[in-house]
N, C-alpha and C positions, 0 to 999 in steps of 0.2 A: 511785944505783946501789950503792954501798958499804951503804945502809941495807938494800937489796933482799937482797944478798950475808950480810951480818948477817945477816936472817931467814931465811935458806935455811940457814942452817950453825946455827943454832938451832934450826931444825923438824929437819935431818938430824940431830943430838944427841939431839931427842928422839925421832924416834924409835928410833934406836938404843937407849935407853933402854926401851922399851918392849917393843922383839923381845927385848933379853936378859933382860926379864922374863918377857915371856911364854917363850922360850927356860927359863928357870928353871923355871919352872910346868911346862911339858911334861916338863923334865928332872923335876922332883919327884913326876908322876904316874905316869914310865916306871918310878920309881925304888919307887914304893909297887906298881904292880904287878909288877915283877920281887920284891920280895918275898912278895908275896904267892901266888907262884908258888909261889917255894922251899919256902914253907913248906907247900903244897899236896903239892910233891913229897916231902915229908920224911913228910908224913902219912901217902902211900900208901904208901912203902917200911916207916914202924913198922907200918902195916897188913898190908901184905904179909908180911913179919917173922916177925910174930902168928897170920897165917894159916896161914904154913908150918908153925910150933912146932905150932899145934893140928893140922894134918892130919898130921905126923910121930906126935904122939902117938896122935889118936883113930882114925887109919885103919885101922891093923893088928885094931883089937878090930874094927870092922865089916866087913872086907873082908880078908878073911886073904889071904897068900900064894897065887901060882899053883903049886897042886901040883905041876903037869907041870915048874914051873923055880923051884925054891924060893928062888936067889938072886937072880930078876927084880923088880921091884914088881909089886905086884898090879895085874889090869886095871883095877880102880877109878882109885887114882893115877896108874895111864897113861892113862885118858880125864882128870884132873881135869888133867895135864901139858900134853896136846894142846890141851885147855878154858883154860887159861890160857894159852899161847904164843897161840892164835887172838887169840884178847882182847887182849894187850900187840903184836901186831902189825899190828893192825886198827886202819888209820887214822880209824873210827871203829865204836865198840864195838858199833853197832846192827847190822853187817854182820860182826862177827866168829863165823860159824857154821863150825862144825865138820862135814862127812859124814861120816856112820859108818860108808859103805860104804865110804871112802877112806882108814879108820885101819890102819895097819900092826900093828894088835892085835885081839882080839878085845871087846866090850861085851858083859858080864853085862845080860841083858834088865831084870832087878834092882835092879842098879845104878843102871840109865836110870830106871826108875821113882822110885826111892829121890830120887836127884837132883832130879827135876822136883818131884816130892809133898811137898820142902822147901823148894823154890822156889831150888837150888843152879842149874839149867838152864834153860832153854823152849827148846823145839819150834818150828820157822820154821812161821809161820802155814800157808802153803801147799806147804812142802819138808818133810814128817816125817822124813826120812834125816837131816837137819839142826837140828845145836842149839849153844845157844851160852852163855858164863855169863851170869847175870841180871848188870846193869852194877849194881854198890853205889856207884860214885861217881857218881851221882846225889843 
């Protein structure tokens, strides 16, 4: 019985030994993906960052001011406003579509063109009132 007892509390050592390794191992997998998260996350904010700085600069030469409100932004960067919030609030980015019948601004016909014909937007295959930004983080 004692020799029985002995082997039980040897097997129960190891395997304790075993779960806090594998225990480690999951910890050291959670621990390489939560970095590599971060580092995901840090990408899209200098991304983001980068993309503001550029449309601060190059928006005004292509899409001037709304003359009727000179101190508003121009409809361009209020649709490309609406086109990004959709996107960052869309739990997933293939359903983040914008209707244009439902903006509290008006869309330069122009605009939409210019956008799509750089591949900034697309058009919901069967809703054309609707569009959304092309996902880059793919």
């Amino acid at each position: 019985m004692e020799e029985s007892q002995k082997m039980r509390k040897e097997y129960d050592n190891l395997s304790a030994v075993e779960e806090d390794t594998a225990l480690a191992t999951d910890q050291g997998t959670i621990d390489a993906e939560c970095r590599s998260l971060n580092e995901k996350i840090r990408s899209t904010k200098l991304v983001y960052r980068d993309f503001k700085r550029f449309l601060a600069q190059y928006l005004p030469k292509f899409a001037p001011e709304d003359e009727t409100n000179p101190n508003d932004d121009c409809l361009l960067a209020r649709l490309l406003q609406s086109l990004w919030d959709a996107f960052f609030q869309a739990k997933d980015p293939e359903e983040a579509y914008v209707k244009l019948s439902e903006l509290d601004h008006a869309v330069k016909p122009g605009d939409l063109v210019f956008l799509i014909r750089n591949g900034i937007v697309e058009s919901h295959p069967k809703e054309k009132d609707k569009i959304r930004l092309e996902d880059f983080t793919k």
